[in-house]
C-alpha positions, 0 to 999 in steps of 0.5 A: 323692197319698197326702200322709197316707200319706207323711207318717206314713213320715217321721215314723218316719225324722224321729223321731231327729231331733225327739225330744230322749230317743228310745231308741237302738232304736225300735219302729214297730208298724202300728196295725191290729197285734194281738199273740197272742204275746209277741214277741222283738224283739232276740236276741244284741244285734241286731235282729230284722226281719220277713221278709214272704215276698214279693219285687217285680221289680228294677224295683219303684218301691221299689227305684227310688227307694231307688236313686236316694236312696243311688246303689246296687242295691236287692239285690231278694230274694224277699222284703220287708222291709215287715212290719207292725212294725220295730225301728229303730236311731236312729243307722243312720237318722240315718246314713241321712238323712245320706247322702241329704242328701249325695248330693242336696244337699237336706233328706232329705224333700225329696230322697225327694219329688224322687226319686218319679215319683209315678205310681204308688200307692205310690213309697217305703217306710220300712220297705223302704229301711231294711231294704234300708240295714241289709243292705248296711251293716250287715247284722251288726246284725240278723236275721230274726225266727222269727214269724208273722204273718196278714194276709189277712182281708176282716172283722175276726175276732170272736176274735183269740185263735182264731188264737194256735195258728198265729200272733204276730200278726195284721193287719186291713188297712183296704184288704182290708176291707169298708167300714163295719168301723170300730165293729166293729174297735175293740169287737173289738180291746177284747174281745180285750184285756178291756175290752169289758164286754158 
């Protein structure tokens, strides 16, 4: 059951925890990401998060295991805090882990595992439980960044740069493509960036 998947989540939340010289604020960035644009990611000191233009119903198995884990209403939005890169405060994740520890007696990872029905494809979010914490603890530490960001393509685009003009960034997610795209992607990716001599 998606074990890859869920390991790659806690290794963005352990990361505090294992990685002696870590930053205060750390960035995730999705490795099938390509920035068009410089992207800003504090202004007056907080951070800024990616507001995804798409919300799930009170009873989504993200806001059902966020409730279990931190013993409150998830605060279900119309939209998501699930973006395709994030700036992490290490000391708000690290209080974060604390309180689940608290609550469930038992390591962080272990308790998100445990609080899982594991029936369906996706149980947990990383980006969503830390987005969802942020706004009801802290929701002077961060705002939503003015960007924008596209993601709906089933093949990879020969220019990326065709689409700076309406664009930050852009994502090629591997289930949305057709099978068989990996070479492609990377001779993309590395013309885009120059290091593709034809």
């Amino acid at each position: 059951w998606r074990a890859g998947w869920l390991f790659q989540q806690f290794v963005k939340l352990g990361a505090p925890r294992v990685i002696a010289d870590l930053s205060r604020h750390y960035l995730v960035v999705d490795s099938d990401v390509v920035f068009l644009k410089d992207i800003a990611l504090f202004h007056d000191g907080r951070a800024l998060l990616v507001k995804e233009p798409r919300g799930y119903p009170p009873d989504f198995a993200y806001y059902k295991t966020y409730e279990h884990l931190f013993g409150e209403p998830a605060c279900s939005n119309e939209y998501s805090f699930i973006a395709n890169y994030m700036v992490f405060d290490a000391a708000i994740v690290e209080e974060m882990l604390r309180v689940i520890e608290q609550r469930s007696g038992a390591k962080w990872h272990d308790a998100v595992i445990r609080a899982m029905d594991c029936h369906g494809i996706s149980e947990f979010s990383e980006f969503e439980s830390y987005g969802l914490y942020l706004q009801h603890h802290h929701p002077d530490r961060f705002r939503f960044a003015d960007v924008v960001g596209l993601q709906d393509f089933r093949e990879i685009p020969e220019d990326f740069s065709a689409y700076a003009d309406r664009a930050d960034f852009v994502t090629v997610h591997e289930h949305m493509r057709v099978r068989g795209t990996f070479r492609y992607k990377v001779r993309s990716f590395m013309r885009y960036w120059g290091l593709l001599r034809e």
